[in-house]
N, C-alpha and C positions, 0 to 999 in steps of 0.2 A: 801236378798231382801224380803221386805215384800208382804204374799200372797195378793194380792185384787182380785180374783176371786169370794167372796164372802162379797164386799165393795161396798158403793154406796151413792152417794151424793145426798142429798137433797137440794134443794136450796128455799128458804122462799121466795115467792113476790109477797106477799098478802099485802104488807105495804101501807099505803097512805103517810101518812108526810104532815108537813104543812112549815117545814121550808125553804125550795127553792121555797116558791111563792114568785114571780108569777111566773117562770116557771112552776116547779109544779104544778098539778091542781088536783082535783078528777080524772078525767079521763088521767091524767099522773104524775104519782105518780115518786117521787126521783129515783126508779133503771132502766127506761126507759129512763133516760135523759144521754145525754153526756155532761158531768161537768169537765171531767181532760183532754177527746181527743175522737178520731171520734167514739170510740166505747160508747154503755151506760152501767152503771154500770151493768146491769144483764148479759152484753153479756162478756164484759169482767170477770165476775165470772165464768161464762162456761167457756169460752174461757181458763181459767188457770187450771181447774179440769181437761178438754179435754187432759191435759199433763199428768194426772197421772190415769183417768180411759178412758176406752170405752164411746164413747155417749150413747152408751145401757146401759149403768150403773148409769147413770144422769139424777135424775129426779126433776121436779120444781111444788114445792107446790104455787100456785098463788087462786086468789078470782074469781068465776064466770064471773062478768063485765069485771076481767082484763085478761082474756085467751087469748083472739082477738089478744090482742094486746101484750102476750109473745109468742103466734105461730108465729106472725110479725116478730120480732126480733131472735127469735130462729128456723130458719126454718129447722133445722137437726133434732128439738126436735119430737121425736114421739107420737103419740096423746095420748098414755097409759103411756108416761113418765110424762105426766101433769098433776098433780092432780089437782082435781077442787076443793072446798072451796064455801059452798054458799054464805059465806061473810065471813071477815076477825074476828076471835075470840083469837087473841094475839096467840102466841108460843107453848102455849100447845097441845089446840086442831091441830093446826097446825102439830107437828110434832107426834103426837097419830096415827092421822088420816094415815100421810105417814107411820111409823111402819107397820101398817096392809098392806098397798100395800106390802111392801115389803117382811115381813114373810111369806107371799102367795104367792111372788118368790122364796124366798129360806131360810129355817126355820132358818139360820143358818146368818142370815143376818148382817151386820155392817153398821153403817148409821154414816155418816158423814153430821153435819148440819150445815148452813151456811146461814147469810142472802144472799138477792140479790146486795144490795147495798155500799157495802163497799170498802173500795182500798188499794191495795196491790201492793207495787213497785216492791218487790223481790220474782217471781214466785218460780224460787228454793228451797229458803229458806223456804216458805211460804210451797211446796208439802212436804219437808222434816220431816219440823212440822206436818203434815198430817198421813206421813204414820211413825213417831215417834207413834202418836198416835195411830194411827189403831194396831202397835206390841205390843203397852200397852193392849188394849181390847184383843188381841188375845189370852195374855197370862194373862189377868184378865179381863175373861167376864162377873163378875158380879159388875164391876166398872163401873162408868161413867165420861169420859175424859173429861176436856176442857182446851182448849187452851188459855193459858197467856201470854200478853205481858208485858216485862218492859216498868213501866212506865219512861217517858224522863221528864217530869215535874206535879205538881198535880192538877191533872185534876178534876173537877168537872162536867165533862158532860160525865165521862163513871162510870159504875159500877166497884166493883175490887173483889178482892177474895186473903185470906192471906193461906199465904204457912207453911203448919205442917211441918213434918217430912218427909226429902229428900231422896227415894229409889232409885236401880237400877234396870234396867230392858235390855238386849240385847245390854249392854254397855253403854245405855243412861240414862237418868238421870231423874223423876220425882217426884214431890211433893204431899202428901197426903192435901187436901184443909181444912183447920179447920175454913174457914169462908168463907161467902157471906158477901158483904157490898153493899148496893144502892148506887147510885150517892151521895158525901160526900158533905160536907160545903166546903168552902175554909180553915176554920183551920184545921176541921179534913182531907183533904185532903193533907196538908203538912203534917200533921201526919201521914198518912199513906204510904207516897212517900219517909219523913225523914226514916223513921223503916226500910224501905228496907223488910220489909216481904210482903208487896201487890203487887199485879200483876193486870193491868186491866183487866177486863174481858172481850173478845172481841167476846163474844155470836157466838165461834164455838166451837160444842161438836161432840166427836165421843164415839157412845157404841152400844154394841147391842140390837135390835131391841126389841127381846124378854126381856131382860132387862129394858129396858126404859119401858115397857109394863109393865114390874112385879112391878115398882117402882110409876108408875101411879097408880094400883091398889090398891095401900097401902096409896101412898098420896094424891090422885087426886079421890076417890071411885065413884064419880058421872060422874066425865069424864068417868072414864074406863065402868063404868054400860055404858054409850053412846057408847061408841068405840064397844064395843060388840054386841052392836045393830047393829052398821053398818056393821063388820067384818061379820054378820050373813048371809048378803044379800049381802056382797063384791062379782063383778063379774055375780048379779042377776037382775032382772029385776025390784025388787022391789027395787034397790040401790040407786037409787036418792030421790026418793020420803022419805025415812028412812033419807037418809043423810040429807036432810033439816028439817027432823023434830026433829034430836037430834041436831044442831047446835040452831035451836031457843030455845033450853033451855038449852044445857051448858053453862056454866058462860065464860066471857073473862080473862082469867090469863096467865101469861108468866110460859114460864119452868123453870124460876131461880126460883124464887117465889112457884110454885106450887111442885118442884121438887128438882133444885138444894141445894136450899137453906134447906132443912133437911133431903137429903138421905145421909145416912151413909156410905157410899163408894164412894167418888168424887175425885177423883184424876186432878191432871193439869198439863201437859207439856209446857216448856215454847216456846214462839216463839219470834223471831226479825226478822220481816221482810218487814218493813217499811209500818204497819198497821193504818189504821186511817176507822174511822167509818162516815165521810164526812155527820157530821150531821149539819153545818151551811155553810153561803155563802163565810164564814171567814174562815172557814178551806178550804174552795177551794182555795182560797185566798193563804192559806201559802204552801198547797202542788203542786199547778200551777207555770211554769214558770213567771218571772217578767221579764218585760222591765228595760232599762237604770235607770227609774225614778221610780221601787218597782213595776210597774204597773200592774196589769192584761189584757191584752184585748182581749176582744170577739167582732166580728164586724171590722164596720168600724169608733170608734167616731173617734171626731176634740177635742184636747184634750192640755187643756197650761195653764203649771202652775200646772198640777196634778201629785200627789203624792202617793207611797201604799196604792192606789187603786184597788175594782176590779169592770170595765167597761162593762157592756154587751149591746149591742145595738142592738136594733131590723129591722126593714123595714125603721124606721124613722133614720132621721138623730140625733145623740146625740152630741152635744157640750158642753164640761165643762171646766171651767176656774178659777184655784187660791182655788184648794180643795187638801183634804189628807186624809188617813184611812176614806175612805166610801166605801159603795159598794152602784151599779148602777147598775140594770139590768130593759132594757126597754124590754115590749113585744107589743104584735098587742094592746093590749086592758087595759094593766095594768103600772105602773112603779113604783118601789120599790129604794126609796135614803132612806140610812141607815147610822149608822158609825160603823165601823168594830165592834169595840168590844159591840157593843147591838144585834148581829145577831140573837142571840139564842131570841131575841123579837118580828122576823118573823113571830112566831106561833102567838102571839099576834094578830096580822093583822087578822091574819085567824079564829079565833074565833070571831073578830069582826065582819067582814064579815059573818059569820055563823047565827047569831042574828041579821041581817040587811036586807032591799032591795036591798045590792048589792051581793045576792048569785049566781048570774052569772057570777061572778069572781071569783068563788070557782074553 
């Protein structure tokens, strides 16, 4: 059994997203929504960690604005499990900024990190992969873990990561990572899916704390010169005031990029556990139950003649008639008809709105 008495989950939910408007808004951002079932995505990330650590072990890195409204939803959460963010600066500072909470709990710490947003069907398999990982850092702490899935066809809307040489560790089985790749083309996507060497990379890493610290320092020199500003005044009265003022001048960068992508010691365990990053209306679409006729529904439409659909209706009444592969989500104030496989052009919308008189629909 592996030890986690000194293990602890971070959970990311600083994100905004554009691709689920109109539900989605500024002010409710993709992991505050319920998109698969009554729970929303950030509750059900808790809700699955709560199987494998203490709530005292669980903590959630979110954005100023959005605190309200993850104390709402997380009402077990404790107010020093919450880290606060003066605005959202991508994955880096993100998860620098948690390190330092946490090495101030206990030097010896393991962070396990994780967006808020994502879905996960097979919680077992899913904690197994976890604490797989956590006996890799235990017994290689100056590695940094992530967690791969096979992929089931080639995807061009996740990142991947190709697998070197395959070791042993506690009877299980790990890969030394000899590449990062970005979101691929579609050919080189089948390339990458035919080889059988890539894995997606499903942006959850476990290592330690003091690590990821020492690897920021090397790759990251300007973030870390930041983080040391704050860690200075971490717990002090001068803490807020510091912390907003090294956030307006680090740069915004992800940890794959700033980090993953050229430290020399990355390792990946793999996972299958029915993982999807539920980043369009379409993949709700394929991992939601369907009606008799492919259909989705949310609401109450009147609905004949539709087909692999997914319907969401708001206050008003929605009626469609002699349609297939779209998606429909009405709200109070917006409505969004789409065809399934354009979804990822959602964000579209929202940049246009962004540059418009309609940014009351943001």
């Amino acid at each position: 059994m592996t030890d986690l008495s000194h293990t602890f989950a971070v959970v990311m939910a600083g994100g905004v997203g554009s691709r689920f408007w109109p539900k989605s808004r500024k002010a409710l951002p993709k992991q505050f929504l319920s998109l698969l079932d009554k729970r929303t995505l950030i509750q059900a990330t808790c809700k699955r960690l709560q199987e494998m650590l203490p709530q005292d072990q669980i903590y959630v890195v979110s954005t100023q604005d959005q605190a309200t409204r993850v104390v709402r939803q997380l009402r077990w959460l404790r107010s020093d499990r919450l880290i606060r963010e003066p605005f959202g600066k991508n994955t880096a500072p993100c998860i620098g900024l948690a390190a330092l909470h946490l090495v101030r709990r206990s030097p010896e710490a393991v962070m396990i990190v994780l967006p808020a947003d994502h879905h996960i069907s097979e919680t077992d398999r899913f904690l197994q992969a976890l604490n797989s990982a956590v006996a890799l850092i235990r017994q290689q702490p100056k590695a940094l873990a992530a967690i791969g899935i096979e992929p089931t066809y080639p995807a061009t809307g996740y990142g991947y990561l190709q697998r070197g040489e395959a070791f042993a560790f506690d009877h299980r089985q790990a890969w030394r990572v000899r590449a990062f790749a970005e979101k691929p083309t579609p050919e080189v996507a089948v390339q990458f899916f035919s080889s059988g060497e890539f894995l997606w990379n499903s942006g959850i890493f476990v290592w330690r704390c003091r690590t990821i610290l020492e690897y920021l320092e090397e790759l990251m020199p300007d973030l870390y010169a930041g983080l040391m500003e704050i860690e200075a005044v971490l717990g002090r009265a001068g803490y807020r005031r510091v912390l907003n003022r090294v956030y307006r001048q680090i740069r915004s960068e992800s940890i794959d990029y700033g980090v993953m992508e050229k430290a020399s010691n990355v390792v990946v365990v793999e996972g299958d556990f029915g993982w999807s990053d539920v980043g369009s209306w379409d993949e709700v679409y394929k991992l939601a139950a369907k009606d008799g006729d492919g259909n989705v529904v949310v609401g109450e439409p009147v609905l004949k003649d539709v087909h692999n659909s997914y319907v969401e209706s708001g206050r008003r009444l929605v009626a469609l008639v002699g349609i297939q592969d779209l998606v429909v989500v009405d709200t109070k104030d917006a409505l969004l008809i789409c065809h399934r496989n354009q979804t990822q052009d959602v964000k579209w919308v929202v940049e246009k709105l962004k540059h418009s008189e309609k940014q009351k629909y943001l």
